[in-house]
C-alpha positions as CSV (number, residue, x, y, z in Angstrom):
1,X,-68.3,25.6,88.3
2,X,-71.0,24.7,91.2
3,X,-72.0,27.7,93.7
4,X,-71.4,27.8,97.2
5,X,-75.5,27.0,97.3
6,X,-75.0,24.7,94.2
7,X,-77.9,27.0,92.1
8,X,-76.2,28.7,89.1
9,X,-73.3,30.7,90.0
10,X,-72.9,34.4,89.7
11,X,-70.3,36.3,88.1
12,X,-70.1,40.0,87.8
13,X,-67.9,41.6,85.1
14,X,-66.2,44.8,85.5
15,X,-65.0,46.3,82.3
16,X,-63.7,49.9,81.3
17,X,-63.9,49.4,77.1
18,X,-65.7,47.3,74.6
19,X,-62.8,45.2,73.7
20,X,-62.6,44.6,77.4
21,X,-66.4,44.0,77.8
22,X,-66.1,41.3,75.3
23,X,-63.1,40.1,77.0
24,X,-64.3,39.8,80.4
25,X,-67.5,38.7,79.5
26,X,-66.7,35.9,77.3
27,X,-64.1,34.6,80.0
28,X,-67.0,34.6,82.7
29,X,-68.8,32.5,80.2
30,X,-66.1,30.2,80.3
31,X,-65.2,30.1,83.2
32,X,-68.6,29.3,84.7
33,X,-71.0,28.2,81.8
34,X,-74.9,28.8,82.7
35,X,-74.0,31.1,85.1
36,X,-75.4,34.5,86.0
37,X,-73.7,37.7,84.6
38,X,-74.0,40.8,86.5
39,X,-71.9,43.2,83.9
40,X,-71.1,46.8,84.9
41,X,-69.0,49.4,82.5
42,X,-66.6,51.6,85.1
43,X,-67.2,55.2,84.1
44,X,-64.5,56.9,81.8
45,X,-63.6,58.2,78.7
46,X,-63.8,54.6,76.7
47,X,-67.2,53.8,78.5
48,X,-68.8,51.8,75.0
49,X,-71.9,52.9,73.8
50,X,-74.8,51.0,73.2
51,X,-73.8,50.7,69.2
52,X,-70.4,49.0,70.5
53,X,-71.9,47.1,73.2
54,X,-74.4,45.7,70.4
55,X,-71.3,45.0,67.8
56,X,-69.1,42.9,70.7
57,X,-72.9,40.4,70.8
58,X,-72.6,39.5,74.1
59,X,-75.3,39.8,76.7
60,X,-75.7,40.3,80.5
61,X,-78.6,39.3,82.8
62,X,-78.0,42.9,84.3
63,X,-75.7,45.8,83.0
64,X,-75.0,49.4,84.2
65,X,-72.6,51.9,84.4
66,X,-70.9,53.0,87.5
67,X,-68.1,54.4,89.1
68,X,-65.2,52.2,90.8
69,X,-66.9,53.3,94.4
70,X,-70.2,52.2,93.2
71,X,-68.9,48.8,91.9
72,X,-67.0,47.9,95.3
73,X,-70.1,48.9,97.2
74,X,-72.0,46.5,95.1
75,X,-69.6,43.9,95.1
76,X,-69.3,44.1,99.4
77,X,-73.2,44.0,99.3
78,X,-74.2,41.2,96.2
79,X,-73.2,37.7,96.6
80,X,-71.1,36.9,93.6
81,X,-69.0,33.1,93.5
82,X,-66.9,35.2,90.5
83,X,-65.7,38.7,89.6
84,X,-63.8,39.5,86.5
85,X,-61.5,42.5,86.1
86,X,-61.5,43.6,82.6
87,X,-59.8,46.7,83.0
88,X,-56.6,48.4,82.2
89,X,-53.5,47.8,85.5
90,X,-54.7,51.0,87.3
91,X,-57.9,50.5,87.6
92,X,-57.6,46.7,88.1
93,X,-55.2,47.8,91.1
94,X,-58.1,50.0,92.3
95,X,-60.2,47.5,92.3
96,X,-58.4,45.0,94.5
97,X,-57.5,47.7,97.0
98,X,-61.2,49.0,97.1
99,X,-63.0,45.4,97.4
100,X,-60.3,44.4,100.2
101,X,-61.1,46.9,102.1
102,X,-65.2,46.6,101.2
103,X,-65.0,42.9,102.5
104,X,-62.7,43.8,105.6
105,X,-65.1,45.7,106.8
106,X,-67.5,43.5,106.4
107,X,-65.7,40.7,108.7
108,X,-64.2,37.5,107.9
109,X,-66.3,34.9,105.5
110,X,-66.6,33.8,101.9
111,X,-65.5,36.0,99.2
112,X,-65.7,35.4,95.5
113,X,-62.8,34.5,93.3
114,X,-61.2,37.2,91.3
115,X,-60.1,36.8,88.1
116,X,-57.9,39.3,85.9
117,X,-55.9,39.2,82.6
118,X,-54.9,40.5,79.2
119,X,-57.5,41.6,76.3
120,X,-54.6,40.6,73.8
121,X,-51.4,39.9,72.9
122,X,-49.1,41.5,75.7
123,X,-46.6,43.7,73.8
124,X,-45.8,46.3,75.8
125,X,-45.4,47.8,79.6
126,X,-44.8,44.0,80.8
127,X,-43.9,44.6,84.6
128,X,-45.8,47.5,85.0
129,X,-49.4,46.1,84.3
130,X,-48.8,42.4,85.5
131,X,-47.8,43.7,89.3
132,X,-50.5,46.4,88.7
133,X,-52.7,42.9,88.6
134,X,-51.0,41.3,91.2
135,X,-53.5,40.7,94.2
136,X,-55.9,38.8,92.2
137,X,-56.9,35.3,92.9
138,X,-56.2,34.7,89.9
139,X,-54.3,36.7,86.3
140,X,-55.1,34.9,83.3
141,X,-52.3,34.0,80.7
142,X,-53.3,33.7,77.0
143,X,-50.9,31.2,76.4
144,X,-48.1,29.1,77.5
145,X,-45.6,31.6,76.2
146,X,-47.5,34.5,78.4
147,X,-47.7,32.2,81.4
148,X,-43.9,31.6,81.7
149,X,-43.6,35.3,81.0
150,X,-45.9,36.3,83.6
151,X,-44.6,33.9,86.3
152,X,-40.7,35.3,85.4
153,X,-42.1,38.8,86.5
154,X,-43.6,38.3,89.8
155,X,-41.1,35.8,91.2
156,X,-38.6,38.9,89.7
157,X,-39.9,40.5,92.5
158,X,-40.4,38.0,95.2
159,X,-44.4,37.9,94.9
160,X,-46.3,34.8,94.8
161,X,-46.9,33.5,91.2
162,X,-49.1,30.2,91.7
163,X,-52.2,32.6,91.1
164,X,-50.8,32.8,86.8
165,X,-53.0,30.3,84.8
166,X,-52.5,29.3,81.9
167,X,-55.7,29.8,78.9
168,X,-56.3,30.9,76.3
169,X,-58.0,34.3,74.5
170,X,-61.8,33.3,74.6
171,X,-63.1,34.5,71.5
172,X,-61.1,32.5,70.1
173,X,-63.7,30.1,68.4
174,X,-65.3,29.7,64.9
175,X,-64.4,26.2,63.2
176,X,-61.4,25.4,61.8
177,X,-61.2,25.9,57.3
178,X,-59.1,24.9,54.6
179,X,-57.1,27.2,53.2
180,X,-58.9,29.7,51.0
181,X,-62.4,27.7,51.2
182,X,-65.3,29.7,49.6
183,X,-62.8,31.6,48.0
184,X,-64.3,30.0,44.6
185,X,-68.1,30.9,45.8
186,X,-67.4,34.5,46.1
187,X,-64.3,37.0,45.7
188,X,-61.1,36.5,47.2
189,X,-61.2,39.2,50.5
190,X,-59.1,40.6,52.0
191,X,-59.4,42.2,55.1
192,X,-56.9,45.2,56.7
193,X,-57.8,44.9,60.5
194,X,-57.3,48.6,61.5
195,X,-56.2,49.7,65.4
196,X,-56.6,52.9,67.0
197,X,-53.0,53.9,68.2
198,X,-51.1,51.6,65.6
199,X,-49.4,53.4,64.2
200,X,-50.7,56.8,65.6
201,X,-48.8,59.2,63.1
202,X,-51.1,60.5,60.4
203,X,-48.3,59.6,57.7
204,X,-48.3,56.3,58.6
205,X,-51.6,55.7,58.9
206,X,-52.5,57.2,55.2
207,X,-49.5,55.0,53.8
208,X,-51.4,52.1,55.0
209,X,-55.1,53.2,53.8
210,X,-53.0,54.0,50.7
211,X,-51.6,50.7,50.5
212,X,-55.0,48.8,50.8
213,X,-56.0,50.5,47.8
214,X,-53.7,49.8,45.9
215,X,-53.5,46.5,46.3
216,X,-57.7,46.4,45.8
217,X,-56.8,48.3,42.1
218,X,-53.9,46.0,41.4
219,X,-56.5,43.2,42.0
220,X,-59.9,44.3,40.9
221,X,-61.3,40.2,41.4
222,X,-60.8,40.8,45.3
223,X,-63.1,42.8,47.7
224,X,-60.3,44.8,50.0
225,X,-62.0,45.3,53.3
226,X,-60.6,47.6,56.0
227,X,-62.3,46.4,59.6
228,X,-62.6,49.3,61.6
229,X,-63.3,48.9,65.5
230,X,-65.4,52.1,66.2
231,X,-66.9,55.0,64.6
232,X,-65.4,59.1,65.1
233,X,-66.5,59.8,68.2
234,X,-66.3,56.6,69.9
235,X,-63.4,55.4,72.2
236,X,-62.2,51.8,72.5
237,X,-59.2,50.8,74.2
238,X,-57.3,53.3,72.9
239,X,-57.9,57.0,71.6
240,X,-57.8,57.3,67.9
241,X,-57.2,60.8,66.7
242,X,-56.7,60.1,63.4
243,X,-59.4,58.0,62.1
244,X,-59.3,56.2,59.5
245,X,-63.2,57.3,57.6
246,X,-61.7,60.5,58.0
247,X,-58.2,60.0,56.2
248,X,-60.2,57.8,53.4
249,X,-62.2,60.7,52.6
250,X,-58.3,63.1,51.7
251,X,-57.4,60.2,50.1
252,X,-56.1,61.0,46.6
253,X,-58.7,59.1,43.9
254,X,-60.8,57.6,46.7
255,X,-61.3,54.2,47.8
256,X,-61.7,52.0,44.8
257,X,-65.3,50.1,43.7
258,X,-63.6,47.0,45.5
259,X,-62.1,48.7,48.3
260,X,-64.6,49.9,51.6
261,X,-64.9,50.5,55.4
262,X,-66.7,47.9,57.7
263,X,-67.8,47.4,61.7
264,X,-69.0,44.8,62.7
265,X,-68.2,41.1,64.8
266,X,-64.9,40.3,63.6
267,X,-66.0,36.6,63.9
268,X,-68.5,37.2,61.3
269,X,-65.7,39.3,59.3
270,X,-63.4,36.6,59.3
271,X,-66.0,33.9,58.1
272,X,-65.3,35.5,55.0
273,X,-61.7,36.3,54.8
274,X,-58.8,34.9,52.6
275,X,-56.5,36.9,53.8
276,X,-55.9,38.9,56.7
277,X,-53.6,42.3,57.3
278,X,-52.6,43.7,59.9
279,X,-49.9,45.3,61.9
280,X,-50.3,43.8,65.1
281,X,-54.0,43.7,66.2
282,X,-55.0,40.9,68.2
283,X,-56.7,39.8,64.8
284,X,-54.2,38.0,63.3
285,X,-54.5,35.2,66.5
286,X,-58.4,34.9,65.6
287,X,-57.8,34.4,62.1
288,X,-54.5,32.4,62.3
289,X,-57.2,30.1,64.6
290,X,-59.4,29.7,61.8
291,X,-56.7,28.8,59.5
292,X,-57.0,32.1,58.0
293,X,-53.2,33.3,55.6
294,X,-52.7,36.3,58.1
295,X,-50.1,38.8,56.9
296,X,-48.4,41.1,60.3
297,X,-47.1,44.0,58.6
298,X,-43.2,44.8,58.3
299,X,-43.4,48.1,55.9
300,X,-43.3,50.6,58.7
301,X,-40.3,48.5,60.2
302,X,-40.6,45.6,63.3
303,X,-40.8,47.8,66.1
304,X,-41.5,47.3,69.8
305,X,-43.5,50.5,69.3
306,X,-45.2,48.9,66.8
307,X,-46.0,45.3,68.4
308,X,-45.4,43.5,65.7
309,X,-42.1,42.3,66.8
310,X,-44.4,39.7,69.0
311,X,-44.6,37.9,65.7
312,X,-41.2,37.3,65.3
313,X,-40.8,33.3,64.4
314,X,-44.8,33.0,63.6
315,X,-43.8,33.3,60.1
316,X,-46.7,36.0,59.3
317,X,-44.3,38.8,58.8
318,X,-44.1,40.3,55.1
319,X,-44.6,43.3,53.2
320,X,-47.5,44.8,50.8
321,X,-45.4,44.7,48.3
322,X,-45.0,40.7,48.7
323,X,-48.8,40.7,49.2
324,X,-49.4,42.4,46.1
325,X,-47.6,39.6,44.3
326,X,-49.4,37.1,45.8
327,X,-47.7,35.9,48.5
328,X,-50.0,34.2,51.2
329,X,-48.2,33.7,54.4
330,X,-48.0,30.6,56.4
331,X,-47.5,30.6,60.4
332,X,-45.3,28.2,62.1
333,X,-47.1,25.3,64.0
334,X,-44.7,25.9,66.8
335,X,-45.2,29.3,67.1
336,X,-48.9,29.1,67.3
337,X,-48.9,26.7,70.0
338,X,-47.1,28.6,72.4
339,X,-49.2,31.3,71.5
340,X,-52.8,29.6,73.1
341,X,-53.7,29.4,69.1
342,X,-56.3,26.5,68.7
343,X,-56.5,24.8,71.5
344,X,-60.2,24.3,71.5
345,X,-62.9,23.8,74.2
346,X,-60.0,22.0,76.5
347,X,-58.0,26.0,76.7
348,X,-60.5,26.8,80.1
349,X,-60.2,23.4,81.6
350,X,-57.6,24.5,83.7
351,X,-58.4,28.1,84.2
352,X,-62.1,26.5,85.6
353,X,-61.1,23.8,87.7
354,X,-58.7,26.6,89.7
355,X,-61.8,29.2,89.9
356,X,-63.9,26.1,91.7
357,X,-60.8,24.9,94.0
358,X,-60.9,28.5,95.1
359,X,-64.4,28.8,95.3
360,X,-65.0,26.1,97.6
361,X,-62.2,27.2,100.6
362,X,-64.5,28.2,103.8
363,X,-62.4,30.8,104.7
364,X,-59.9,32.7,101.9
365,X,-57.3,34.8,102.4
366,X,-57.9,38.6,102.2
367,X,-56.6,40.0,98.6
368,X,-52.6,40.9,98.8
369,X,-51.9,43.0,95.9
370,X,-48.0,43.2,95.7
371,X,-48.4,47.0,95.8
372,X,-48.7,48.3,99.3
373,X,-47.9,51.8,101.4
374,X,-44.9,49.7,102.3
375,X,-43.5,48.1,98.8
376,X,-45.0,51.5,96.2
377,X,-45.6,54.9,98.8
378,X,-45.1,56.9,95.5
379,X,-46.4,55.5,93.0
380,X,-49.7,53.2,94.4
381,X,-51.8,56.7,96.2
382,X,-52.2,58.3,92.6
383,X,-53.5,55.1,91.1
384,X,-56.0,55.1,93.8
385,X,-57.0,58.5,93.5
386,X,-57.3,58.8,90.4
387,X,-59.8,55.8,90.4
388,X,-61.9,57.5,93.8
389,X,-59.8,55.5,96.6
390,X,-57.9,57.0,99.4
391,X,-54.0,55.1,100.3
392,X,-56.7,52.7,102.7
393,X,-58.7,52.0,99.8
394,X,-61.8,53.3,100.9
395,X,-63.7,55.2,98.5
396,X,-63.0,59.1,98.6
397,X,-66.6,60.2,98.4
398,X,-69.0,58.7,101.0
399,X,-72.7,57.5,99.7
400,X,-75.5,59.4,100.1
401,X,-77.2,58.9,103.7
402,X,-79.9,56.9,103.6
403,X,-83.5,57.8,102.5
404,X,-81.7,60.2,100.2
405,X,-82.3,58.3,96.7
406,X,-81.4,60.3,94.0
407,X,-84.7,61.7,92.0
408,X,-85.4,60.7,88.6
409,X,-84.9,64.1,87.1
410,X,-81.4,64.1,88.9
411,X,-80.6,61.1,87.9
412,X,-81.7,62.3,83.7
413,X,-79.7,65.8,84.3
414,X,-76.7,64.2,85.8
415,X,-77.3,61.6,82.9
416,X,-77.1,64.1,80.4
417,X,-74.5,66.5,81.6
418,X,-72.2,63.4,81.7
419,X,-72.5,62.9,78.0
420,X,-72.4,66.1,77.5
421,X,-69.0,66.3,79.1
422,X,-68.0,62.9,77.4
423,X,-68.8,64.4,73.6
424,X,-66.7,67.8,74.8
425,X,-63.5,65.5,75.8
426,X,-63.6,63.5,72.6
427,X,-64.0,66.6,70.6
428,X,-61.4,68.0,72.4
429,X,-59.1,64.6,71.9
430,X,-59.7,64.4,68.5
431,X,-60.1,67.9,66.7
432,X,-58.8,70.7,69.0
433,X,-55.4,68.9,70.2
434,X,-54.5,67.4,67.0
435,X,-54.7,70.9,65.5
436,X,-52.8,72.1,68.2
437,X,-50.1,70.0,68.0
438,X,-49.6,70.7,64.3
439,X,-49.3,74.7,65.4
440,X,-46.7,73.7,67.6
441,X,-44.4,72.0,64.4
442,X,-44.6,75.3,62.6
């Protein structure tokens, strides 16, 4: 995608969580190869750490933390071509209200293109996050099934829909395999991609640790792997009380010889797999694109809850027990299709030649987010508050005056406190409330 001044465009990022980092950041990749990527990680209780950021493997030309204040600010006084919103609905919402009214006041002109979408498969809260999305230039769809979906919902409700694209989930990649290739140069693996909040009971979630180890003594040949996405006191996407390292170590007899927890890419994971389990992670599309057997998970039942029930018709849903015997399943070519699953380098094609069209108009339209005072009085204030926005959009707490710059040492004590208060809330999440809850079943 050329720049306005033809040198190599800029694209900035914004991302709330590392599966959202590596989301928006590969997209801007995609969307505007040899460009440069301004990334910045909105402030909160997922904010990835530096471990994370490291695991996900990809890099920035600048990257900072901020708040959604500081990142409209930036964005009203840098000159990107492209900004990506890779953050949940409320804050996206936030976002387009803030930098509408950031560029407003700075008069009519250019503005970049901005870009939104889904980290996953969507399985859940449909309406609610795609109109919390609406205003962008344009909302990504991972597939053809998601862009008829998505187009269904806004013209639902009278909005535009011509800004839904149709793509495909970008780290999507790694070359296509035969079916259980290198199985015969090393042991058949097996890997049990592990989510945070799926399922979130701590029955559930030992039945299925349970279950991995089993099948790993049943078949002492294969190396059982359980990909985990972040270490205790780390925050992804989604809060995990329960984590699994801690449930392996109650777990009656141990993890087998064959049987162990791993982080890391799951690209590089799934170089290696046979045979991937899950329940509904977004997994089971990058391995089903490698021509990885992917098992989606029915023993806890097909359950909206759940997410699994997105698989229906893939032909990937089974049963440990079916595992255990050997069973290998085998998706439906249909099904795949319609799900953005190996299209190649041709899936952005689109998705880029709509961010350049847009780039190039001498004068666009200010953002119209669906939400207004008019069409959401009760419901759109709170979103904005509780990302530092007043009903206008502008940005509750004013910057400091200039030729106040904030000192080093404030900048370290501020730093620090800020952790500090990060490490209290995730004890808190994880320890304290848990244990409270269980007092309140007695």
């Amino acid at each position: 995608m050329p720049s306005r001044n033809e040198s190599p465009p800029r694209v900035a990022v914004l991302a709330d969580s590392d599966t959202r980092w590596k989301w928006g950041a590969l997209t801007a990749h995609r969307l505007a190869p040899g460009g440069e990527l301004d990334g910045f990680l909105l402030r909160g209780r997922a904010t990835p750490t530096v471990r994370q950021l490291a695991e996900v493997g990809v890099r920035a030309d600048a990257l900072r933390e901020v708040t959604g204040a500081e990142f409209t600010r930036a964005a009203g006084r840098e000159r990107y071509d492209v900004i990506v919103l890779a953050c949940v609905g409320g804050a996206v919402q936030a976002m387009l209200h803030g930098l509408a009214h950031a560029w407003g006041a700075a008069g009519a002109g250019s503005r970049p293109v901005v870009v939104t979408g889904y980290v996953g498969v969507v399985y859940e809260k449909l309406a609610d996050g795609l109109l919390l999305r609406h205003g962008a230039d344009v909302v990504l769809a991972n597939s053809r099934h998601d862009a008829e979906r998505f187009r269904a919902v806004y013209e639902g409700v009278g909005a535009p829909s011509d800004s839904v694209t149709e793509c495909a989930l970008p780290f999507l990649e790694g070359g296509k395999r035969g079916l259980n290739e290198g199985a015969g140069l090393r042991p058949f693996t097996v890997v049990f991609a592990a989510q945070p909040s799926v399922p979130d009971g701590r029955a559930d979630r030992t039945y299925l640790l349970e279950r991995a180890a089993r099948h790993a003594r049943a078949h002492p040949g294969r190396d059982v792997l359980i990909k985990l996405r972040s270490k205790p006191g780390e925050h992804t996407t989604h809060i995990e009380e329960l984590p699994y390292q801690k449930l392996s170590r109650c777990l009656s007899g141990g993890l087998p010889s064959n049987c162990r927890l791993v982080y890391g890419h799951m690209g590089d994971v799934l170089d290696r797999t046979d045979l991937l389990v899950t329940v509904s992670s977004t997994a089971a599309l990058e391995a089903l694109h490698r021509n990885v057997p992917t098992a989606v998970l029915t023993d806890l039942g097909i359950r909206e809850a759940l997410g699994n029930h997105h698989f229906l018709g893939s032909g990937c849903l089974t049963s440990w027990d079916r595992l255990d015997a050997g069973h290998l399943p085998q998706a439906d070519p249909a099904w795949t299709a319609r799900q953005g699953v190996g299209m190649g380098e041709q899936a952005f094609d689109t998705a880029r030649a709509r961010v350049a069209e847009l780039a190039r108009r001498a004068a666009p339209p200010p953002l119209a987010p669906y939400y207004t005072a008019e069409t959401a009085p009760g419901y759109l204030p709170g979103i904005l508050a509780r990302h530092g926005f007043d009903p206008e959009g502008r940005p509750l707490r004013e910057p400091a005056a200039p030729g106040r710059e904030e000192s080093a040492l404030r900048r370290a004590t501020r730093g620090a406190l800020r952790e500090a208060a990060r490490g209290a809330y995730r004890h808190g999440v994880q320890r304290v409330a848990p244990v409270i809850r269980r007092l309140g079943e007695l």
